[in-house]
C-alpha positions in Angstrom: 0.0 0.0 0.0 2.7 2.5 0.6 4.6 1.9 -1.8 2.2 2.0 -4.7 0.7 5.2 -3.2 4.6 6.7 -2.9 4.8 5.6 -6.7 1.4 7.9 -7.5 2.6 11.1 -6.0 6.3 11.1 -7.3 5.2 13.0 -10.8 3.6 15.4 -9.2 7.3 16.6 -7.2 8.9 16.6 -10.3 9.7 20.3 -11.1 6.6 22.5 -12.7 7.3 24.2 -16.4 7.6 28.3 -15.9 4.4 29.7 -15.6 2.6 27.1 -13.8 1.6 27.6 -10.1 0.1 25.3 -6.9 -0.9 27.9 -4.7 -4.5 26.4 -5.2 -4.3 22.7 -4.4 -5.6 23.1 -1.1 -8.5 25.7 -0.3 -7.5 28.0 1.5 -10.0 27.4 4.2 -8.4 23.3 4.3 -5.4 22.1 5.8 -5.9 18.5 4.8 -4.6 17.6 1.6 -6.8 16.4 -1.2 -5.2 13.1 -3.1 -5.5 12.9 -6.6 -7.0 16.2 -7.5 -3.2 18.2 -7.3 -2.5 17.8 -10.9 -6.1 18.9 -12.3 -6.1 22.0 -10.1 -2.3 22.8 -11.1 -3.4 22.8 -14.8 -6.5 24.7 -14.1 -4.5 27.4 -12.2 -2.1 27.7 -15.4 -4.8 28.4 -17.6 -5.6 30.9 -15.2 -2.5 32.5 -14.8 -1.8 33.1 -18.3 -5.9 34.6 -18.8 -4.6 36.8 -16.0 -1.0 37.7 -17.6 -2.2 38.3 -21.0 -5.0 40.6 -19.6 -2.0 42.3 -17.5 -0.4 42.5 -20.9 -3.2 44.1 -22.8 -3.7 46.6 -20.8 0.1 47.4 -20.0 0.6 47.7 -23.8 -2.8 49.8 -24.4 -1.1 52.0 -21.4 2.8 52.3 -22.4 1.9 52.3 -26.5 -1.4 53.8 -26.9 -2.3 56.2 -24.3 1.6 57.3 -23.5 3.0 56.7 -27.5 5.9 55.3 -26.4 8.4 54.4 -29.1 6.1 55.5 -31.9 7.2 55.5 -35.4 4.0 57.1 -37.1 1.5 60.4 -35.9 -2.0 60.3 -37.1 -3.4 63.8 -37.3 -7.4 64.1 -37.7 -10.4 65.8 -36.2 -8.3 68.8 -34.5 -6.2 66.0 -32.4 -2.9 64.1 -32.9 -2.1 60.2 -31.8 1.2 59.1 -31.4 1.0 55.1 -32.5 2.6 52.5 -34.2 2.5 51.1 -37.9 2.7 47.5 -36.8 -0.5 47.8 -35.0 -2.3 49.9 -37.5 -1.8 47.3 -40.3 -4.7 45.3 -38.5 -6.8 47.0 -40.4 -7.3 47.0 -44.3 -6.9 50.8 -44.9 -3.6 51.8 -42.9 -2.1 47.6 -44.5 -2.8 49.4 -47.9 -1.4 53.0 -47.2 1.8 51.7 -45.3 3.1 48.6 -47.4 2.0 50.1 -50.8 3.1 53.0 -53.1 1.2 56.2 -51.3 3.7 58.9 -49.3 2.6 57.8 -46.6 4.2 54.9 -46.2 7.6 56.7 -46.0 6.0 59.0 -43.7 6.3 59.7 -40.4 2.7 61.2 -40.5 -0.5 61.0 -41.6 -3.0 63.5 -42.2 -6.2 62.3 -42.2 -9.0 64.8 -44.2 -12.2 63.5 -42.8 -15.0 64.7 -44.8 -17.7 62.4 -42.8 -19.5 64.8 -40.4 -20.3 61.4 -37.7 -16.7 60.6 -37.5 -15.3 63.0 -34.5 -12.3 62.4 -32.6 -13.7 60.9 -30.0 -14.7 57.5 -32.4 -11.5 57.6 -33.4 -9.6 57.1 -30.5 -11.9 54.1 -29.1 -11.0 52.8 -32.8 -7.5 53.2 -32.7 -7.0 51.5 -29.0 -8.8 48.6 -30.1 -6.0 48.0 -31.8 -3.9 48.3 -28.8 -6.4 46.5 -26.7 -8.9 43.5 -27.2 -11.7 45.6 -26.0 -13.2 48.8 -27.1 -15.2 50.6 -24.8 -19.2 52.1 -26.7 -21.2 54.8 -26.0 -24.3 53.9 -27.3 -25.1 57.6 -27.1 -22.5 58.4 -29.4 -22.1 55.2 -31.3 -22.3 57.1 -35.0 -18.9 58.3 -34.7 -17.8 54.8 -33.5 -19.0 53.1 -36.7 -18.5 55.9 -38.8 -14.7 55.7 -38.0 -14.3 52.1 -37.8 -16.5 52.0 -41.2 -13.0 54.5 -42.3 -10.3 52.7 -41.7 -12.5 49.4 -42.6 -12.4 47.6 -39.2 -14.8 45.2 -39.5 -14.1 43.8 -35.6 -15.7 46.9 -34.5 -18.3 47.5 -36.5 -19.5 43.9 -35.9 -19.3 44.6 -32.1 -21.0 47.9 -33.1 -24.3 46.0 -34.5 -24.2 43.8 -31.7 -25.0 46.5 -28.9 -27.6 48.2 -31.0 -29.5 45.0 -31.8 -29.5 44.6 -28.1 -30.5 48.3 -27.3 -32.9 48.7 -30.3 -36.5 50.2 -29.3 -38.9 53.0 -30.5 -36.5 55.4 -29.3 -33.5 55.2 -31.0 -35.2 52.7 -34.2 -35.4 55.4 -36.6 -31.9 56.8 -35.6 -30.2 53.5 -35.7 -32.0 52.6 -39.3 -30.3 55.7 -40.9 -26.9 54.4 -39.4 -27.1 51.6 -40.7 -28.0 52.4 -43.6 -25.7 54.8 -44.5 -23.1 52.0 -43.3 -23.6 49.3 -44.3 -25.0 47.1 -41.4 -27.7 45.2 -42.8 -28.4 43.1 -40.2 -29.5 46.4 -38.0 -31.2 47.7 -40.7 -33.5 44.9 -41.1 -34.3 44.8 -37.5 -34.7 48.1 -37.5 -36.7 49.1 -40.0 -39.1 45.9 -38.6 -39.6 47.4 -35.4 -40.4 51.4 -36.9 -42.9 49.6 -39.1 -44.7 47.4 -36.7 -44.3 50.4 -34.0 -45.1 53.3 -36.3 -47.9 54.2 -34.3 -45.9 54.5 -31.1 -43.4 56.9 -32.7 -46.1 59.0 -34.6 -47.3 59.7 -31.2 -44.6 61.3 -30.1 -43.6 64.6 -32.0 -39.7 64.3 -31.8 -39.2 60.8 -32.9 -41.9 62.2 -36.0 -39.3 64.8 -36.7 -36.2 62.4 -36.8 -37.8 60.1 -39.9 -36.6 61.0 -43.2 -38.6 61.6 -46.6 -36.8 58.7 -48.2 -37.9 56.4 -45.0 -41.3 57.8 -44.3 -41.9 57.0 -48.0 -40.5 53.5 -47.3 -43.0 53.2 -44.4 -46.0 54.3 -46.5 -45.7 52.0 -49.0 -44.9 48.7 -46.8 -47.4 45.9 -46.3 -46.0 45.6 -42.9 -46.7 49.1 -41.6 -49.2 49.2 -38.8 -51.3 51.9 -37.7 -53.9 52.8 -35.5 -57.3 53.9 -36.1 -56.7 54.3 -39.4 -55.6 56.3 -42.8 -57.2 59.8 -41.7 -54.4 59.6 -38.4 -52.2 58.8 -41.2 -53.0 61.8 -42.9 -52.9 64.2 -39.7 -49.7 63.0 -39.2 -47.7 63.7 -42.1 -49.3 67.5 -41.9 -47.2 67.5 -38.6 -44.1 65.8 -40.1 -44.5 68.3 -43.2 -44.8 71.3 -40.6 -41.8 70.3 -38.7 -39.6 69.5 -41.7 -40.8 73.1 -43.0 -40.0 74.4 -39.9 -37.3 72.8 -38.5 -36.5 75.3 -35.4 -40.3 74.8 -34.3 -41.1 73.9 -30.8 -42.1 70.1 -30.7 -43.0 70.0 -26.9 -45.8 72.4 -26.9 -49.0 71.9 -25.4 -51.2 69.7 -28.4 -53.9 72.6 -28.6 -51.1 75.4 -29.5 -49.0 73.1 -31.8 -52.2 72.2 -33.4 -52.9 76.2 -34.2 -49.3 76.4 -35.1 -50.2 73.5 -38.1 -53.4 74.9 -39.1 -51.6 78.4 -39.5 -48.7 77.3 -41.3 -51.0 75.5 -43.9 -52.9 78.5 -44.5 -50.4 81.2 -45.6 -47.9 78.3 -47.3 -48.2 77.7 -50.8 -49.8 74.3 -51.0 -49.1 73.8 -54.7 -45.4 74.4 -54.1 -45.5 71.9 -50.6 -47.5 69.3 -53.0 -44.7 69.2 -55.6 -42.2 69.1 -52.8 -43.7 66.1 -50.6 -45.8 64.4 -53.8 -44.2 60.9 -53.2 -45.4 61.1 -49.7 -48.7 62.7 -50.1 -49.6 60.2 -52.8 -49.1 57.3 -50.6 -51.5 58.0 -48.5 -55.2 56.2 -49.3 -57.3 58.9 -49.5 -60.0 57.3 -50.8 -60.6 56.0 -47.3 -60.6 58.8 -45.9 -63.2 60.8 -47.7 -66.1 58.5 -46.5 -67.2 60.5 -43.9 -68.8 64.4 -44.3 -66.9 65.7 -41.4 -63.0 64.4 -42.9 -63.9 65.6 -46.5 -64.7 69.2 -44.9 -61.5 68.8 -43.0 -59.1 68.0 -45.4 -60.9 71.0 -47.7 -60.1 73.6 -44.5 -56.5 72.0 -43.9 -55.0 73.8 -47.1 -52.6 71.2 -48.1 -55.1 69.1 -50.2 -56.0 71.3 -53.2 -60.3 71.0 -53.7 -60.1 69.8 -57.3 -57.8 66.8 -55.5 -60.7 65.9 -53.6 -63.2 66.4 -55.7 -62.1 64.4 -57.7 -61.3 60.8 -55.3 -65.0 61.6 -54.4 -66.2 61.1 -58.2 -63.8 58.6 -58.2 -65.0 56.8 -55.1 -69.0 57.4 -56.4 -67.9 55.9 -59.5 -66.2 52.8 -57.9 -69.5 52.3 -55.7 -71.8 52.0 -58.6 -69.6 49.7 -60.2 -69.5 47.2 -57.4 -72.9 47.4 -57.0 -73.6 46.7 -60.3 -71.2 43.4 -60.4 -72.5 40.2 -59.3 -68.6 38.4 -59.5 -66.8 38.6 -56.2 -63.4 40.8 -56.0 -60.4 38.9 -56.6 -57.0 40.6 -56.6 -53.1 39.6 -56.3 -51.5 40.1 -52.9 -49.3 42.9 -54.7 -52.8 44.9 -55.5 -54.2 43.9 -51.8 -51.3 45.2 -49.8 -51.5 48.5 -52.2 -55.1 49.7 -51.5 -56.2 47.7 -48.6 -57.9 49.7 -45.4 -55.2 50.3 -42.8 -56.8 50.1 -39.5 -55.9 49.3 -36.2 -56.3 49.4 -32.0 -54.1 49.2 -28.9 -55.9 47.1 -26.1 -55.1 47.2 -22.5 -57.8 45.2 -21.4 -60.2 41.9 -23.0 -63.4 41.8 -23.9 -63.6 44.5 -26.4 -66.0 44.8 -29.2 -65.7 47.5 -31.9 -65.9 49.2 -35.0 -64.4 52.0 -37.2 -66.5 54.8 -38.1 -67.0 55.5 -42.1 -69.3 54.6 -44.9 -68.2 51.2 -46.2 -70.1 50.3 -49.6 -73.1 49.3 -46.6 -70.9 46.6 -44.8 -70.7 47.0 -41.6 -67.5 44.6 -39.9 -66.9 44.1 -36.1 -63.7 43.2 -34.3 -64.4 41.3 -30.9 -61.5 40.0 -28.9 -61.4 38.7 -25.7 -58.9 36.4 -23.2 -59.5 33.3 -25.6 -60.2 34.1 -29.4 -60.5 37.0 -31.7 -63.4 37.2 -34.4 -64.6 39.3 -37.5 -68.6 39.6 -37.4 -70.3 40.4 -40.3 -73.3 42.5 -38.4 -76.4 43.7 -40.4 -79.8 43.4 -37.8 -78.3 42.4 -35.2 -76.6 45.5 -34.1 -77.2 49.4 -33.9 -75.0 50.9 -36.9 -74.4 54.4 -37.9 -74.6 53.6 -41.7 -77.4 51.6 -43.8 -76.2 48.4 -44.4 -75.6 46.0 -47.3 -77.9 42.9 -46.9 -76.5 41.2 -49.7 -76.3 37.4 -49.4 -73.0 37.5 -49.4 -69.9 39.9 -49.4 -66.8 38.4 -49.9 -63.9 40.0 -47.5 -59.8 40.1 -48.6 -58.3 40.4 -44.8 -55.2 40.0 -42.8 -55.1 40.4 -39.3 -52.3 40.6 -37.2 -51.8 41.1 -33.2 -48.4 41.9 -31.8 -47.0 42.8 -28.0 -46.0 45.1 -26.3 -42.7 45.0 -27.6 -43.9 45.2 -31.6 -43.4 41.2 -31.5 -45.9 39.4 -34.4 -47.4 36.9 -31.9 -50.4 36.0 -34.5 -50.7 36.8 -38.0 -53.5 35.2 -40.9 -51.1 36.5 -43.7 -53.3 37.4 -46.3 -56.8 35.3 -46.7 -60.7 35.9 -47.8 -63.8 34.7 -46.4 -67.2 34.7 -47.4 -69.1 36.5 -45.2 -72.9 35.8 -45.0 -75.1 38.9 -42.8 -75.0 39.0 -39.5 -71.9 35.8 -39.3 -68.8 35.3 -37.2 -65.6 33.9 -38.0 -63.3 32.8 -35.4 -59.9 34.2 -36.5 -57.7 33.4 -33.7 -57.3 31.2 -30.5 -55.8 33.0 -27.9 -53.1 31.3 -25.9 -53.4 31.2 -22.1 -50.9 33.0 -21.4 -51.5 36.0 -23.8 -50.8 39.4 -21.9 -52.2 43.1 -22.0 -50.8 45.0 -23.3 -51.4 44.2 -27.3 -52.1 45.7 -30.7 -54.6 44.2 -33.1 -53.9 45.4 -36.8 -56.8 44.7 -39.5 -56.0 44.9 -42.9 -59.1 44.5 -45.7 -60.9 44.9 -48.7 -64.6 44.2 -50.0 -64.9 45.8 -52.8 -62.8 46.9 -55.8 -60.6 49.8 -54.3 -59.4 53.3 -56.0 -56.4 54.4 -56.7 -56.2 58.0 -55.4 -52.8 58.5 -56.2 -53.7 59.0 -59.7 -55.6 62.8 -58.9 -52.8 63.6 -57.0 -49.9 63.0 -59.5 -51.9 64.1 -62.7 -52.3 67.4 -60.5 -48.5 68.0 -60.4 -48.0 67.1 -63.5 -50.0 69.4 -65.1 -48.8 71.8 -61.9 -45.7 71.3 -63.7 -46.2 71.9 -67.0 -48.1 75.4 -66.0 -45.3 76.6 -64.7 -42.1 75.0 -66.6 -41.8 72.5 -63.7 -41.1 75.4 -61.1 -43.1 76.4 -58.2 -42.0 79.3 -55.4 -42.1 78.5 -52.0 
């Protein structure tokens, strides 16, 4: 027995390669020795050790090199502000390889002057760029993150930029969606984009709702918001239309006060629109104006007489969507074949409608003549359902009692957090009067709050866009294509 144990032990007094310690066999709270565990724990405390040297390393050569320029052979002069580093360690990255080991001056240089045209990339970005390269770890202020990418999109440093669209995936909400979509475009992070721009459209009614996140979209963007099938709103395409009148106001005036009270903002509007020249704002903002469905808006008395008072909307505009629309109701009266469409021509001209719901059971409608169908939403904690209602319920408008209507929808709910949790994609039903259809069942554990989103079409829709752009055209052909402000 002793001497096979004696025989066990003798490797482990043999003498330990450099680097390697023992301190840890025993806890430190334990005399006794533990057999057969002293190698393991040795090995495990020279992995350690070196983790803990080359950190110690790191941040001695981020210290001594980068932040002190000792023994530097190159300056890098940029943004008002000089850095004293080292060609070895800029050649990580593509830019400064090419510039040092090829045929520009600077490769014989002792210095580089760096003309920065990019107005994101500041000095600041910079230098958390360049001591990455001294350092395996770049400290981001999300706050300022544009001139981070910007700079490491500069010297094409793709570490960075990676670690970049990590944090903002991880940050992204409401507030900072539209701001990170524009970075990201303009930079080439795709993967950010995409989320980005998923989250502005499910969400667009949380940032239309609040005046400076309004201010921050861009015409290209808005336009790209308008025109997706994926854009969900609430109430409908009248708050749409009330909303780009504040996004055209604040673009107009860009030094207006965004945070005042709704009642004086709201004067503020209507002024503006009355002393501006709405043929020269309609040629300005005509791919955004013609993107919104008008024809479903001007089914109500009170909304046609608004949009005549708002100014922006030129009267023969609207007079003619409502020939237009007469015309369209006639001719789906008069046709016995039920509507069938591509989903390119559904997502195009279908009613945009929507509701935020804090609370189940809720029953409702939206308000508007609609060819004499009247449609219900009803959810509650189990199921959602479409109802068809023609005797059964009060209604504000006559109804339809044709045999059968047949209804183009989609219907989608998502959370809190702008999450699709149910979603029909596009589909029809048949509706017969005063019959419910069962769209969803609810799971248990379904939480408040939610958005519903309806998308639909029962009869053979209008294309509104039409008055608007022959308008400017033949705006621009009065005047040679120019129009004062």
């Amino acid at each position: 027995m002793g001497t096979s144990q004696s025989h066990s032990r003798t490797p482990s007094r043999e003498p330990l390669p450099n680097g390697h310690q023992v301190m840890d066999v025993l806890d430190p709270t334990d005399k006794t020795p533990r057999r057969g565990r002293k190698r393991k724990t040795g090995k495990g405390d020279e992995i350690e050790t070196k983790k803990i040297a080359k950190l110690n390393t790191c941040a001695y050569v981020y210290q001594k090199l980068f932040l002190e320029g000792e023994d530097s052979d190159i300056t890098i002069a940029a943004c008002g502000r000089e850095w004293k580093v080292h060609k070895l360690y800029l050649k990580q990255t593509k830019f400064f390889e090419m510039m040092l080991e090829g045929s520009w001056a600077e490769s014989k240089s002792g210095r580089i002057d760096m003309e920065i045209t990019d107005p994101n990339i500041d000095a600041d970005g910079l230098n958390a760029v360049f001591g990455s390269l001294y350092h395996n770890e770049i400290e981001i202020d999300l706050e300022k993150i544009e001139g981070t990418v910007a700079a490491a999109s500069y010297i094409v440093l793709d570490s960075v930029r990676e670690r970049c669209a990590e944090m903002m995936i991880s940050a992204l909400s409401t507030d900072n969606a539209v701001r990170y979509y524009e970075l990201s475009t303009s930079y080439g992070l795709d993967y950010v984009r995409e989320k980005s721009i998923e989250l502005i459209l499910h969400q667009f009614w949380k940032i239309l709702s609040v005046r400076e996140k309004l201010r921050e979209v861009s015409h290209d963007l808005l336009e790209t918001i308008l025109t997706s099938p994926n854009m969900f709103t609430l109430e409908g395409e009248y708050d749409l239309y009330q909303h780009v009148l504040q996004w055209i106001y604040m673009k107009e005036n860009p030094d207006c006060n965004h945070d005042e009270p709704n009642e004086q903002f709201n004067s503020n509007i209507k002024n503006f629109f009355k002393t501006a020249n709405s043929d020269f704002l309609l040629m300005k903002y005509v791919d955004i104006i013609s993107k919104i469905r008008m024809g479903q808006i001007l089914i109500r008395s009170d909304t046609i007489t608004t949009i005549k008072n708002d100014g922006l909307i030129p009267i023969q505009i609207v007079d003619g969507i409502s020939s237009q629309l007469w015309f369209s109701l006639l001719q789906n009266e008069e046709n016995p074949k039920p509507l069938e469409m591509s989903d390119d021509e559904f997502f195009e001209t279908c009613n945009r409608l929507g509701r935020s719901l804090d609370s189940f059971p809720k029953c409702w409608r939206w308000v508007g003549y609609n060819s004499g169908v009247d449609i219900m939403l009803h959810v509650n904690d189990y199921s959602v359902c479409i109802i068809r209602n023609c005797l059964n319920r009060k209604t504000p408008y006559s109804v339809n009692l044709k045999s059968a209507h047949v209804l183009h929808f989609r219907l989608v709910i998502c959370d809190f957090k702008g999450q699709i949790s149910f979603d029909t994609g596009r589909t029809s039903w048949a509706m017969k009067p005063d019959e419910t259809k069962t769209v969803f069942r609810l799971n248990e554990d379904i939480s408040t709050p939610i958005s519903v989103h309806f998308q639909y079409l029962i009869h053979k829709p209008i294309d509104s866009s039409t008055c608007v752009k022959k308008y400017v055209e033949e705006l621009k052909a009065k005047n040679n294509g120019d129009v004062e402000p």
